[in-house]
PQR file with spaces between the fields and no chain letter, atoms N, CA, C, O and H, PARSE charges and radii, in Angstrom:
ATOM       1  N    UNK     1       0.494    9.277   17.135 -0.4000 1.5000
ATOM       2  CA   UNK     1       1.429    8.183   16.917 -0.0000 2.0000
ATOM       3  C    UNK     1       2.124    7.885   18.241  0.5500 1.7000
ATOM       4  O    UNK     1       2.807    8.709   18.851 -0.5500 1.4000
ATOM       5  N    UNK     2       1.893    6.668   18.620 -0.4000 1.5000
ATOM       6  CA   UNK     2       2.891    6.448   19.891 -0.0000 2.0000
ATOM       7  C    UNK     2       4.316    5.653   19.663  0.5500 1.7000
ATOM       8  O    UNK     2       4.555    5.092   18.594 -0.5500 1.4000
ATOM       9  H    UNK     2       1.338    6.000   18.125  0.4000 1.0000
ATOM      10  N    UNK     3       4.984    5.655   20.460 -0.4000 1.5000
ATOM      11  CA   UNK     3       6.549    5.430   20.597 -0.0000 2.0000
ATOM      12  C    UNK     3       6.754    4.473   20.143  0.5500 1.7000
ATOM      13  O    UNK     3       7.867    4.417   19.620 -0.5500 1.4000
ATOM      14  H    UNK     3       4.790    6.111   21.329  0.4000 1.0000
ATOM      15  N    UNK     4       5.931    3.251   20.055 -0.4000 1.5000
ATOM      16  CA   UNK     4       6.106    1.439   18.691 -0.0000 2.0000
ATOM      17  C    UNK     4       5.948    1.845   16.926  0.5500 1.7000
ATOM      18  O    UNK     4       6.625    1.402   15.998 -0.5500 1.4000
ATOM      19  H    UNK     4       5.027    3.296   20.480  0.4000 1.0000
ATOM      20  N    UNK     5       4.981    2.687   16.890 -0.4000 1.5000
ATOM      21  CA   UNK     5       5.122    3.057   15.907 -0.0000 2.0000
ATOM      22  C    UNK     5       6.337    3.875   15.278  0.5500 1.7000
ATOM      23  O    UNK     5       7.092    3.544   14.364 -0.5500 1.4000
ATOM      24  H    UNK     5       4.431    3.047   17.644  0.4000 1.0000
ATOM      25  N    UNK     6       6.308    4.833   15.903 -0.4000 1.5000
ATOM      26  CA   UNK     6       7.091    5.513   15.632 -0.0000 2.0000
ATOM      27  C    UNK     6       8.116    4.925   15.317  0.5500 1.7000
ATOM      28  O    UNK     6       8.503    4.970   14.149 -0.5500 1.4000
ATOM      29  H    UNK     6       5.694    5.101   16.646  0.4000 1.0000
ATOM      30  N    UNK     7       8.923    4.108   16.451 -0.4000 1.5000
ATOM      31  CA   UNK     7      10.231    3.227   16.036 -0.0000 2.0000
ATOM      32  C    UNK     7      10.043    2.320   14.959  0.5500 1.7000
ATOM      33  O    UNK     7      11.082    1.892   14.457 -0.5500 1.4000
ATOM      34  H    UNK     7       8.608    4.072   17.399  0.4000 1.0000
ATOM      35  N    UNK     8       9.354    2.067   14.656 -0.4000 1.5000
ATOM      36  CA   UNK     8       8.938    0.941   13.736 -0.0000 2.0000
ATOM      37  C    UNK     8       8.798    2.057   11.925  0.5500 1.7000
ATOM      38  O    UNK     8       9.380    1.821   10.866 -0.5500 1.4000
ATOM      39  H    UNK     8       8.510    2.415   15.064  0.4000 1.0000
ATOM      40  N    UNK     9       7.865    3.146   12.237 -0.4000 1.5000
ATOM      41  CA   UNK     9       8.705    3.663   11.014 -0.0000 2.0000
ATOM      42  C    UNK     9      10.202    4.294   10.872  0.5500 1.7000
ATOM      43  O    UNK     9      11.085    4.180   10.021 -0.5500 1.4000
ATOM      44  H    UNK     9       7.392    3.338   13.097  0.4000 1.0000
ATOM      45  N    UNK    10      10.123    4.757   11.663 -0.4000 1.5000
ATOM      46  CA   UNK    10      12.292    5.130   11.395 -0.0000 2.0000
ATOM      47  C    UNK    10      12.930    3.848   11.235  0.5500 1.7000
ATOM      48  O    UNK    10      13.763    3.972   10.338 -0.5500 1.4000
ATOM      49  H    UNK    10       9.406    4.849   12.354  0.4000 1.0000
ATOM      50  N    UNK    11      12.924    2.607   11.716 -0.4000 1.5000
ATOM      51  CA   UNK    11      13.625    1.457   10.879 -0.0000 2.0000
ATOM      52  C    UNK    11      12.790    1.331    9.383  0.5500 1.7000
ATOM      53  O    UNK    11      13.605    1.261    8.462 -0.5500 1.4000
ATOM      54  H    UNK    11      12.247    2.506   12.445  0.4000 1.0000
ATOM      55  N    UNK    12      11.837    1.299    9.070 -0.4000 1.5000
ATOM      56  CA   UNK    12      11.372    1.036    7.993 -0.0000 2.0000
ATOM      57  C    UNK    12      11.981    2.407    6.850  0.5500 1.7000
ATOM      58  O    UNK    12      12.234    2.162    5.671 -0.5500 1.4000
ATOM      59  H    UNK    12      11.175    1.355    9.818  0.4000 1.0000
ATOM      60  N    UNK    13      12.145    3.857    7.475 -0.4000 1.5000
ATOM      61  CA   UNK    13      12.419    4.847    6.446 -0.0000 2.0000
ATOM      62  C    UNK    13      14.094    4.526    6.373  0.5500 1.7000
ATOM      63  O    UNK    13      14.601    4.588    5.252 -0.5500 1.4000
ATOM      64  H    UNK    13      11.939    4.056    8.433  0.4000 1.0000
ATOM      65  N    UNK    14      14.982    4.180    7.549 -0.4000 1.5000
ATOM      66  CA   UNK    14      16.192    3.435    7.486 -0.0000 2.0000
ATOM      67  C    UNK    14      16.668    2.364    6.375  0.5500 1.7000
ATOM      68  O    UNK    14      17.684    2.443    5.684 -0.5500 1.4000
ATOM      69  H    UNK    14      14.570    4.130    8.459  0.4000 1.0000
ATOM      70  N    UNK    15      15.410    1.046    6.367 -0.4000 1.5000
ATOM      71  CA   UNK    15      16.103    0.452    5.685 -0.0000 2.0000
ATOM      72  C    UNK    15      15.157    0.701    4.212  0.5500 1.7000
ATOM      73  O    UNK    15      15.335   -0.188    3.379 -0.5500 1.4000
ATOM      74  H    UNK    15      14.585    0.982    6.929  0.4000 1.0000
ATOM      75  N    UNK    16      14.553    1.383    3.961 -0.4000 1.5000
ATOM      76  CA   UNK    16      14.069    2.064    2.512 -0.0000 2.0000
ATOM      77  C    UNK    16      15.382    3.032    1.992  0.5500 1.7000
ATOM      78  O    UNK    16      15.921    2.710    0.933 -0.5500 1.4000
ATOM      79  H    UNK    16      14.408    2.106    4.637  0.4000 1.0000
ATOM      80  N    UNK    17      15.794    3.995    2.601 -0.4000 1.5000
ATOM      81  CA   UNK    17      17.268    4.677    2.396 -0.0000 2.0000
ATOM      82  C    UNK    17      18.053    3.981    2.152  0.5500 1.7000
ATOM      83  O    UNK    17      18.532    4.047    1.020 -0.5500 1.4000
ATOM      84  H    UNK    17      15.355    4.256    3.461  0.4000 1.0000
ATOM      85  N    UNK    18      18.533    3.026    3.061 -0.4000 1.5000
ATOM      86  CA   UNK    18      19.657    2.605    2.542 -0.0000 2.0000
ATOM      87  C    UNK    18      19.516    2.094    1.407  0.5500 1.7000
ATOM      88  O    UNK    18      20.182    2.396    0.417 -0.5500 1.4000
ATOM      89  H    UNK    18      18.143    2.973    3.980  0.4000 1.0000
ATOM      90  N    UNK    19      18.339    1.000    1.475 -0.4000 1.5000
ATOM      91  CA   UNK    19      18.148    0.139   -0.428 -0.0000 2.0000
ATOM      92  C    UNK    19      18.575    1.160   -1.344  0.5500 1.7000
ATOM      93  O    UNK    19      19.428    1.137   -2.232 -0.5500 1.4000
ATOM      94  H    UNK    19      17.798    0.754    2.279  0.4000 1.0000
ATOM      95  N    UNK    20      17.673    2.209   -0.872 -0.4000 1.5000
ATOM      96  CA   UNK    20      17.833    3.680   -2.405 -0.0000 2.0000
ATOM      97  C    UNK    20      19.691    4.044   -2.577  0.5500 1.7000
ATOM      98  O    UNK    20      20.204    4.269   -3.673 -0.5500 1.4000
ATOM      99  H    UNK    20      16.981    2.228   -0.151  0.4000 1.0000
ATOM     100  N    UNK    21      20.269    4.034   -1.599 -0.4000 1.5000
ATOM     101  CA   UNK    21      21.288    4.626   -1.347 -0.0000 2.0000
ATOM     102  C    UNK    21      22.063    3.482   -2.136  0.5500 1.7000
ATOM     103  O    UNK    21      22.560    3.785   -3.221 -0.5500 1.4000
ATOM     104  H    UNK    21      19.852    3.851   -0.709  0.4000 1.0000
ATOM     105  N    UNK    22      22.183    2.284   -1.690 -0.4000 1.5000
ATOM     106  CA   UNK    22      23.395    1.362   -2.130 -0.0000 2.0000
ATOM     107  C    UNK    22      22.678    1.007   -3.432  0.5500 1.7000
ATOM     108  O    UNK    22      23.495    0.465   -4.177 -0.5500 1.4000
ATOM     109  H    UNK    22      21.779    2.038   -0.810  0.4000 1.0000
ATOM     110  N    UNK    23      20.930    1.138   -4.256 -0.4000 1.5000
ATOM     111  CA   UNK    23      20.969    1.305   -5.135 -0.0000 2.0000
ATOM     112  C    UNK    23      22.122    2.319   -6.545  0.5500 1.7000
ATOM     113  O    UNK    23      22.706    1.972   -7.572 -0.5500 1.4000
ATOM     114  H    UNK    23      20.266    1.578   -3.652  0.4000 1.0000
ATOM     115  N    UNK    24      22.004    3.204   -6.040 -0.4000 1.5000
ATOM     116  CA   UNK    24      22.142    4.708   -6.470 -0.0000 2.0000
ATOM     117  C    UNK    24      23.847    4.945   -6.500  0.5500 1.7000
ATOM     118  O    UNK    24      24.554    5.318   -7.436 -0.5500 1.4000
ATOM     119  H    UNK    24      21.530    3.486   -5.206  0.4000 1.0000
ATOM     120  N    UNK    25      24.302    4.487   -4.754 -0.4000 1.5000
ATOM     121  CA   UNK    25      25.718    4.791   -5.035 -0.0000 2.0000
ATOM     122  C    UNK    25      26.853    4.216   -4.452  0.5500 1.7000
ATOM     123  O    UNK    25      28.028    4.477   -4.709 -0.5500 1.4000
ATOM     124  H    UNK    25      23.728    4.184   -3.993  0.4000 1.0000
ATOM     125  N    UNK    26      26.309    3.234   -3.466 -0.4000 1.5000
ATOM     126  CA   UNK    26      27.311    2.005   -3.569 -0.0000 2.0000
ATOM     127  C    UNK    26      26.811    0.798   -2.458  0.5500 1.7000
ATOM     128  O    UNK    26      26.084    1.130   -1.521 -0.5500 1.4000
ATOM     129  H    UNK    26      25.355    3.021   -3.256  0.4000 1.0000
ATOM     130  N    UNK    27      27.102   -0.149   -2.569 -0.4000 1.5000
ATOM     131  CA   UNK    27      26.474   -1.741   -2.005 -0.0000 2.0000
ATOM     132  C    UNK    27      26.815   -1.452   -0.550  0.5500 1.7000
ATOM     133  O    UNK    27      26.109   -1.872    0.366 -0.5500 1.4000
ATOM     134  H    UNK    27      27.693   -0.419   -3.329  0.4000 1.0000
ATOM     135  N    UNK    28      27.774   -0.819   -0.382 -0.4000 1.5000
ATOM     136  CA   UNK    28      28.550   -0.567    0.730 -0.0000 2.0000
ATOM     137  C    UNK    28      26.970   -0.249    2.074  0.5500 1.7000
ATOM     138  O    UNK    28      26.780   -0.570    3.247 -0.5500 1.4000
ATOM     139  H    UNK    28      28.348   -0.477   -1.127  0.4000 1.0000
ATOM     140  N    UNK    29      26.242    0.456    1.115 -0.4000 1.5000
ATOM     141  CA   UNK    29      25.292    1.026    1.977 -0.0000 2.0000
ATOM     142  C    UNK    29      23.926    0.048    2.356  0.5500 1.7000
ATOM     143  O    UNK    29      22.811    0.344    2.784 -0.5500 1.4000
ATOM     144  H    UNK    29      26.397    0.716    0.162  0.4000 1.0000
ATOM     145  N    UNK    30      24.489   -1.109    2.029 -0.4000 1.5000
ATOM     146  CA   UNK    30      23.326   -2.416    2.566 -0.0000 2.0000
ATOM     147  C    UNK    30      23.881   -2.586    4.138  0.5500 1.7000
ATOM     148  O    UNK    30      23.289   -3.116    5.078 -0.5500 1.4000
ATOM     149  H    UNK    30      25.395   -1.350    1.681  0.4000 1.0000
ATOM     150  N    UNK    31      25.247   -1.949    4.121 -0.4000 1.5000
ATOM     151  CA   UNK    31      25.196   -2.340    5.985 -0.0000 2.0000
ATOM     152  C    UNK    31      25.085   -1.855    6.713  0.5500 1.7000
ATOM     153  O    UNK    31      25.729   -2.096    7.735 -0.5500 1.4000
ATOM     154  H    UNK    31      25.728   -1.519    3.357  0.4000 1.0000
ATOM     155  N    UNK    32      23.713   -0.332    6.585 -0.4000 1.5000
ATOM     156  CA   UNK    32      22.843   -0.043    7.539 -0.0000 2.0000
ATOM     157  C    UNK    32      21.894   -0.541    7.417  0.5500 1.7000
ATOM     158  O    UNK    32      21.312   -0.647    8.496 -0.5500 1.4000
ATOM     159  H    UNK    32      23.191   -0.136    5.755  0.4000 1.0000
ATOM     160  N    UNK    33      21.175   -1.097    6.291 -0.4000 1.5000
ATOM     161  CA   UNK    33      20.356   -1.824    6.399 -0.0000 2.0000
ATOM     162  C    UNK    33      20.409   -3.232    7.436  0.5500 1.7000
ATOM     163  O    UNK    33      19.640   -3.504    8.358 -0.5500 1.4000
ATOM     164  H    UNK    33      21.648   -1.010    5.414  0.4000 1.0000
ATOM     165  N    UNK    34      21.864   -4.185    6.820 -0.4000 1.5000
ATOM     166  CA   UNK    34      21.871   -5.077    8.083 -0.0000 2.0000
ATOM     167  C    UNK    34      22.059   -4.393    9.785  0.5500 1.7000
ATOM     168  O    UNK    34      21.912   -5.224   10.680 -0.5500 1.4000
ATOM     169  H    UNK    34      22.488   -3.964    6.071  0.4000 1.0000
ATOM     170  N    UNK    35      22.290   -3.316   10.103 -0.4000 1.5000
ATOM     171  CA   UNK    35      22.695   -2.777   11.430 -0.0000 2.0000
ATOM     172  C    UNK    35      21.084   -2.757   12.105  0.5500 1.7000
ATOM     173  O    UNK    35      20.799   -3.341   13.151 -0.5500 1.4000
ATOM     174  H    UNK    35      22.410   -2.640    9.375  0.4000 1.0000
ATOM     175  N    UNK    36      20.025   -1.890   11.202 -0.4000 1.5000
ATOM     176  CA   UNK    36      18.935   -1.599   11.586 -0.0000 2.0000
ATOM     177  C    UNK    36      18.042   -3.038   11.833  0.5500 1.7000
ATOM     178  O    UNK    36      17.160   -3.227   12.671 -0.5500 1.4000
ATOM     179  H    UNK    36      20.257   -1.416   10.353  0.4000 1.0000
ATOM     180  N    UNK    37      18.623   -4.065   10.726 -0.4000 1.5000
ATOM     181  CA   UNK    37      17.676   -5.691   11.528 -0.0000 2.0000
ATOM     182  C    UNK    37      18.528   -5.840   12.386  0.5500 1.7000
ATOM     183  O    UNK    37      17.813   -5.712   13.379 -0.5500 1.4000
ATOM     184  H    UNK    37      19.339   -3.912   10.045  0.4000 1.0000
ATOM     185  N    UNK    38      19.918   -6.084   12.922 -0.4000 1.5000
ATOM     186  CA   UNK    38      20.619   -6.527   13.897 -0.0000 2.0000
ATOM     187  C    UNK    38      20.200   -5.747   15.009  0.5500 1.7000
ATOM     188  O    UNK    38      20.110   -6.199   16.150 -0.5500 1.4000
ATOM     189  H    UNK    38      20.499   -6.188   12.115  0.4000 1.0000
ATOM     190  N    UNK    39      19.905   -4.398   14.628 -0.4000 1.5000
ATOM     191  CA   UNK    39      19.322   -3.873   16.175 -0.0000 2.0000
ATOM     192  C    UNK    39      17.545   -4.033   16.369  0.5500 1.7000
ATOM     193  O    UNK    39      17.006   -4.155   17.469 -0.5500 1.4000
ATOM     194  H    UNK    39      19.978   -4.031   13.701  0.4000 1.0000
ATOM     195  N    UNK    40      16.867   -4.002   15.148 -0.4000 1.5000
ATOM     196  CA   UNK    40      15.952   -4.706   15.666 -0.0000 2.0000
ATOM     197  C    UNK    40      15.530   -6.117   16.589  0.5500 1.7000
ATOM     198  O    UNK    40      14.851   -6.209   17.611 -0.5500 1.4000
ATOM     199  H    UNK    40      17.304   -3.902   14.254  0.4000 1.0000
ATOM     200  N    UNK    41      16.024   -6.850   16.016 -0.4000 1.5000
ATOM     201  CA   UNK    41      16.586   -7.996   17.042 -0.0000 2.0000
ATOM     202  C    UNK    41      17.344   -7.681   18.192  0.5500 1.7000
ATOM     203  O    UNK    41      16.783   -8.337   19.069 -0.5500 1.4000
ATOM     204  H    UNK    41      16.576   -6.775   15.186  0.4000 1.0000
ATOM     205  N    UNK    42      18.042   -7.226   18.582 -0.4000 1.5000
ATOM     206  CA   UNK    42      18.060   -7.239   19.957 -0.0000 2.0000
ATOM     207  C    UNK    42      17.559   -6.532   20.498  0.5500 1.7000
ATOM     208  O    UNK    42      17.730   -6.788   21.690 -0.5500 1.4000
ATOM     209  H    UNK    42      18.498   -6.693   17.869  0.4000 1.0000
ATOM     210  N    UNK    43      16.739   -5.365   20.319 -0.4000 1.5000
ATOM     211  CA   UNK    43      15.366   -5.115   20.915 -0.0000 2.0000
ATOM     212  C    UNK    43      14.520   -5.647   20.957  0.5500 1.7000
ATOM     213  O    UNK    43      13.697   -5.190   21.751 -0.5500 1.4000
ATOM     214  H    UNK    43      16.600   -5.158   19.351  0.4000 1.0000
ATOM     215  N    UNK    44      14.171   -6.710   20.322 -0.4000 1.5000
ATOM     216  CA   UNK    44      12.746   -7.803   20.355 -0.0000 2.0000
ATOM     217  C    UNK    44      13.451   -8.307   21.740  0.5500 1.7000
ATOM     218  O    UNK    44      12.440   -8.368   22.439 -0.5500 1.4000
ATOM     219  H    UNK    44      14.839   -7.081   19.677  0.4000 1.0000
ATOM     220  N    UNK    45      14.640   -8.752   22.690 -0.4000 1.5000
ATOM     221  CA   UNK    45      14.964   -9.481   22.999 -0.0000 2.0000
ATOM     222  C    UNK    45      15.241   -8.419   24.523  0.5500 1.7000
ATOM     223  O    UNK    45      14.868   -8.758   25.647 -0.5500 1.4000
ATOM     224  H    UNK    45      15.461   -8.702   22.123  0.4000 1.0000
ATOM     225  N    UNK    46      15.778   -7.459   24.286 -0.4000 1.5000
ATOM     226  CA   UNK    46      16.357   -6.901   25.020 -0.0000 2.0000
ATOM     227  C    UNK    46      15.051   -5.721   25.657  0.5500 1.7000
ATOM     228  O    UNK    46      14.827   -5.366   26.815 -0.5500 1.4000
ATOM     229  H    UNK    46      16.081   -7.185   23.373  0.4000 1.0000
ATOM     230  N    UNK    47      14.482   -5.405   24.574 -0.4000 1.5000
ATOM     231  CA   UNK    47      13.514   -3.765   25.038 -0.0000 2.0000
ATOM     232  C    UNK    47      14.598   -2.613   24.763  0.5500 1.7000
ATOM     233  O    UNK    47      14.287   -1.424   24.828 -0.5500 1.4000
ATOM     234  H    UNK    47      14.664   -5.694   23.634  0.4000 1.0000
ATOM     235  N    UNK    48      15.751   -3.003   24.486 -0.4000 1.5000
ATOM     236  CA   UNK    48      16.392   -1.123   24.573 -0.0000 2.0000
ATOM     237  C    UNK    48      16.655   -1.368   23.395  0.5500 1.7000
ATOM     238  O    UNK    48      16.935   -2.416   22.815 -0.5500 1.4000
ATOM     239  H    UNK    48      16.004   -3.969   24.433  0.4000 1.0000
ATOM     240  N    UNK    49      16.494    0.206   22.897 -0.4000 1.5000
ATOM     241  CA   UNK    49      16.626    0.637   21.263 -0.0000 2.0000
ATOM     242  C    UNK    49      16.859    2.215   21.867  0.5500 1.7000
ATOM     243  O    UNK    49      16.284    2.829   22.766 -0.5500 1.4000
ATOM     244  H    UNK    49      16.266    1.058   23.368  0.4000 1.0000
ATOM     245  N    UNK    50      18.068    2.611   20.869 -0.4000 1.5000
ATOM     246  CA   UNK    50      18.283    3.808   20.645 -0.0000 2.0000
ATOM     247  C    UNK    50      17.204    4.482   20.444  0.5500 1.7000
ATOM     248  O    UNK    50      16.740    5.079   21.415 -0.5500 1.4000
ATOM     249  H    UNK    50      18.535    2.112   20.138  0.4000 1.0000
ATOM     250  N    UNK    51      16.675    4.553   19.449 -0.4000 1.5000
ATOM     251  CA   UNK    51      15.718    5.255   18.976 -0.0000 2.0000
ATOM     252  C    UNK    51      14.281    5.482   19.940  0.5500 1.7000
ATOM     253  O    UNK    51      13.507    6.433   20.039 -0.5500 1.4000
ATOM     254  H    UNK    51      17.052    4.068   18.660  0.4000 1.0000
ATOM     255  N    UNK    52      14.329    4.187   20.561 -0.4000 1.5000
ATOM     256  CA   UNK    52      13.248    4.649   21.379 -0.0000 2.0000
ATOM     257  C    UNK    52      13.400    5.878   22.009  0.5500 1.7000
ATOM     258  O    UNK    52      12.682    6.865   21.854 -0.5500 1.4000
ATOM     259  H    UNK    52      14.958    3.413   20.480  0.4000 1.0000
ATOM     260  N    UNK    53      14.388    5.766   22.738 -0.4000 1.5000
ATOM     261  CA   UNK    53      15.137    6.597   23.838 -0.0000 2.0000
ATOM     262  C    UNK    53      14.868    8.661   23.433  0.5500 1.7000
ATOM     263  O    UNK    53      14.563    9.711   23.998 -0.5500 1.4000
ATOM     264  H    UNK    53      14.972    4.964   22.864  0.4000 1.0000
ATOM     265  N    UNK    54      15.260    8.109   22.080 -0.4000 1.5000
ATOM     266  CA   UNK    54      15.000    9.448   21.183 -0.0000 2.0000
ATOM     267  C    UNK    54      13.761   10.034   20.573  0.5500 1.7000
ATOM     268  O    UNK    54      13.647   11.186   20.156 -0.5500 1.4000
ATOM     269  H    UNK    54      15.508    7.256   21.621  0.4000 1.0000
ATOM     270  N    UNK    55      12.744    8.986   20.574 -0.4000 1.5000
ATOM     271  CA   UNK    55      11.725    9.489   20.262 -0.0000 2.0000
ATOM     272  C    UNK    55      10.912   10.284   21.579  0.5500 1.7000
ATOM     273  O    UNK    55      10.403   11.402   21.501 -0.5500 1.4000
ATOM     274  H    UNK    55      12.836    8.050   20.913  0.4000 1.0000
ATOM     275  N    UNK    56      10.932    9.444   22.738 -0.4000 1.5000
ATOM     276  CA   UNK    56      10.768    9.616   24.447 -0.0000 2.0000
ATOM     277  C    UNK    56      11.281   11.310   24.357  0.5500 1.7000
ATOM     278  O    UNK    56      10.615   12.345   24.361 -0.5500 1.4000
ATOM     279  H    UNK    56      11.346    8.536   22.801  0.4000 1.0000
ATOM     280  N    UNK    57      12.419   11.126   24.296 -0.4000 1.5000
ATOM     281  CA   UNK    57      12.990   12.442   24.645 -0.0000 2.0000
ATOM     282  C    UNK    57      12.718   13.419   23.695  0.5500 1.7000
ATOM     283  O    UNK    57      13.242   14.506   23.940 -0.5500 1.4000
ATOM     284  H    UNK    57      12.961   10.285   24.293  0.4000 1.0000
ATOM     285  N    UNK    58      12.023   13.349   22.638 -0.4000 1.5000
ATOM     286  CA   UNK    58      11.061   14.520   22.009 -0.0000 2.0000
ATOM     287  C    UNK    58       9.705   14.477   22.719  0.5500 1.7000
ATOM     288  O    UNK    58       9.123   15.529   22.457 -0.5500 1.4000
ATOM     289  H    UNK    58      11.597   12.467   22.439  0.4000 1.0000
ATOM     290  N    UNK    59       9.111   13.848   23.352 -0.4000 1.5000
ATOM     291  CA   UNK    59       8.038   14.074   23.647 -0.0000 2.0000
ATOM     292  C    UNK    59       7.049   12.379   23.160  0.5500 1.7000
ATOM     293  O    UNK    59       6.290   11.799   23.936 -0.5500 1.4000
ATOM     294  H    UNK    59       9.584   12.993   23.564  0.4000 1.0000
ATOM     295  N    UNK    60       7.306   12.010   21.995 -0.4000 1.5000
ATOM     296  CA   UNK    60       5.998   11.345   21.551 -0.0000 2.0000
ATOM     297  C    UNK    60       6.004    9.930   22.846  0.5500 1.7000
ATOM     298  O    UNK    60       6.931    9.498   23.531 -0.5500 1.4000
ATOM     299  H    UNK    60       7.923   12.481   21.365  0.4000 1.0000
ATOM     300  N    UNK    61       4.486    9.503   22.762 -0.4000 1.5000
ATOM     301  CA   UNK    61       3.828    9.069   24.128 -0.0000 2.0000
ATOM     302  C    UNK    61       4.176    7.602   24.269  0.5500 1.7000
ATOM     303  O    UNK    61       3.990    6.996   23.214 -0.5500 1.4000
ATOM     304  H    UNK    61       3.732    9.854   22.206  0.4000 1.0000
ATOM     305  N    UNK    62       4.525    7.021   25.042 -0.4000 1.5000
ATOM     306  CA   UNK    62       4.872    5.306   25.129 -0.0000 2.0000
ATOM     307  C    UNK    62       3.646    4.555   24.408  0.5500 1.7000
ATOM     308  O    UNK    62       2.460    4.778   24.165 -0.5500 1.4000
ATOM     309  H    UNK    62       4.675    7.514   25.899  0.4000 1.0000
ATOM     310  N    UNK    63       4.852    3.264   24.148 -0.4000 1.5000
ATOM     311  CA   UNK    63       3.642    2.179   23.900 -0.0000 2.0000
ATOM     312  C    UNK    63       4.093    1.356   24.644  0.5500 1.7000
ATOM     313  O    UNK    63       4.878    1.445   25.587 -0.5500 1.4000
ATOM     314  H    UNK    63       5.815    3.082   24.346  0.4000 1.0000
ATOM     315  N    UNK    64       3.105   -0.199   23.794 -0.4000 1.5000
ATOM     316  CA   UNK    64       3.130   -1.491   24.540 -0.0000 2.0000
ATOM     317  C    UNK    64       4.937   -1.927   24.697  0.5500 1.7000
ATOM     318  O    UNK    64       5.464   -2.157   25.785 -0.5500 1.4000
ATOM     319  H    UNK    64       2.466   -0.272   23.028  0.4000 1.0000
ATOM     320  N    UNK    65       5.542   -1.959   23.592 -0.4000 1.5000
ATOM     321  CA   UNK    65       7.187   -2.477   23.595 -0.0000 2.0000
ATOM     322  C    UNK    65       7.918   -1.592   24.143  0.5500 1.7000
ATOM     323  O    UNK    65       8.839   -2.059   24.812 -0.5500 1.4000
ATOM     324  H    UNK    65       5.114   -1.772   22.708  0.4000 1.0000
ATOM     325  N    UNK    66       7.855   -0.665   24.109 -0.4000 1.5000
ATOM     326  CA   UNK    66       9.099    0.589   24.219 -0.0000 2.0000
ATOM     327  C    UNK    66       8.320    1.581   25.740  0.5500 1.7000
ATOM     328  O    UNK    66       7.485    2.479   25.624 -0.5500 1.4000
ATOM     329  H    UNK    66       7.107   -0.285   23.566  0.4000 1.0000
ATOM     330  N    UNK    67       8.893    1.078   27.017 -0.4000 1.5000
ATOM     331  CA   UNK    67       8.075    2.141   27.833 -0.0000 2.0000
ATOM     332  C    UNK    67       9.212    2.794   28.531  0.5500 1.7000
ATOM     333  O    UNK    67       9.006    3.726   29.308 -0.5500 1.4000
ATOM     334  H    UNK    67       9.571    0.349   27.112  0.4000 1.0000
Protein backbone atom coordinates (compact mmCIF):
# COMPACT_ATOMS: atom_id res chain seq x y z
CA UNK A 1 0.00 0.00 0.00
CA UNK A 2 1.52 3.33 -0.77
CA UNK A 3 1.07 6.72 1.02
CA UNK A 4 -2.40 7.91 -1.49
CA UNK A 5 -3.89 5.06 -0.50
CA UNK A 6 -3.28 4.83 2.60
CA UNK A 7 -4.51 8.48 3.25
CA UNK A 8 -7.38 7.92 1.34
CA UNK A 9 -8.41 4.96 3.59
CA UNK A 10 -7.95 6.70 7.04
CA UNK A 11 -10.35 9.53 5.70
CA UNK A 12 -12.69 6.96 4.46
CA UNK A 13 -12.40 4.76 8.08
CA UNK A 14 -12.76 8.60 9.62
CA UNK A 15 -15.72 9.49 8.00
CA UNK A 16 -17.39 5.76 8.33
CA UNK A 17 -16.76 6.35 12.37
CA UNK A 18 -17.99 9.24 12.68
CA UNK A 19 -21.49 8.34 10.66
CA UNK A 20 -21.48 5.18 13.21
CA UNK A 21 -20.66 7.44 16.07
CA UNK A 22 -23.22 10.43 15.61
CA UNK A 23 -25.47 7.48 14.52
CA UNK A 24 -25.20 5.70 17.91
CA UNK A 25 -24.48 8.71 20.20
CA UNK A 26 -24.78 12.07 19.18
CA UNK A 27 -25.07 14.39 15.75
CA UNK A 28 -22.47 16.33 17.39
CA UNK A 29 -20.12 13.74 15.82
CA UNK A 30 -20.93 14.68 12.01
CA UNK A 31 -18.23 17.43 12.62
CA UNK A 32 -15.42 15.17 12.09
CA UNK A 33 -16.86 14.02 9.39
CA UNK A 34 -17.18 17.70 7.95
CA UNK A 35 -13.32 18.40 9.29
CA UNK A 36 -12.03 15.23 7.33
CA UNK A 37 -13.82 16.75 3.75
CA UNK A 38 -12.63 20.28 4.77
CA UNK A 39 -9.19 18.86 5.07
CA UNK A 40 -9.49 16.84 2.22
CA UNK A 41 -9.96 19.81 0.19
CA UNK A 42 -7.31 21.66 1.08
CA UNK A 43 -5.05 19.01 0.33
CA UNK A 44 -6.39 18.56 -3.19
CA UNK A 45 -5.24 22.22 -3.31
CA UNK A 46 -2.49 22.55 -1.07
CA UNK A 47 -0.54 18.80 -1.05
CA UNK A 48 -0.15 19.00 2.86
CA UNK A 49 -2.22 16.66 4.94
CA UNK A 50 -1.52 15.65 8.36
CA UNK A 51 -1.87 12.32 7.85
CA UNK A 52 0.32 12.07 5.13
CA UNK A 53 3.07 13.30 7.21
CA UNK A 54 2.14 10.36 9.59
CA UNK A 55 1.88 7.71 7.48
CA UNK A 56 5.72 8.84 5.92
CA UNK A 57 6.88 8.78 9.33
CA UNK A 58 5.88 5.09 9.92
CA UNK A 59 7.57 4.03 7.08
CA UNK A 60 4.79 3.31 4.30
CA UNK A 61 6.29 4.31 0.66
CA UNK A 62 5.21 7.67 -1.30
CA UNK A 63 2.86 8.12 -3.96
CA UNK A 64 1.75 10.20 -6.89
CA UNK A 65 -0.18 13.11 -4.41
CA UNK A 66 1.51 12.89 -1.16
CA UNK A 67 5.54 12.89 -1.70
Amino acid sequence: MNLDKAVLAFAGLVVLASVALAHYVSPWWLLLTAFAGLNMLQASFTGFCPAALVFKALGVKGGCAFK
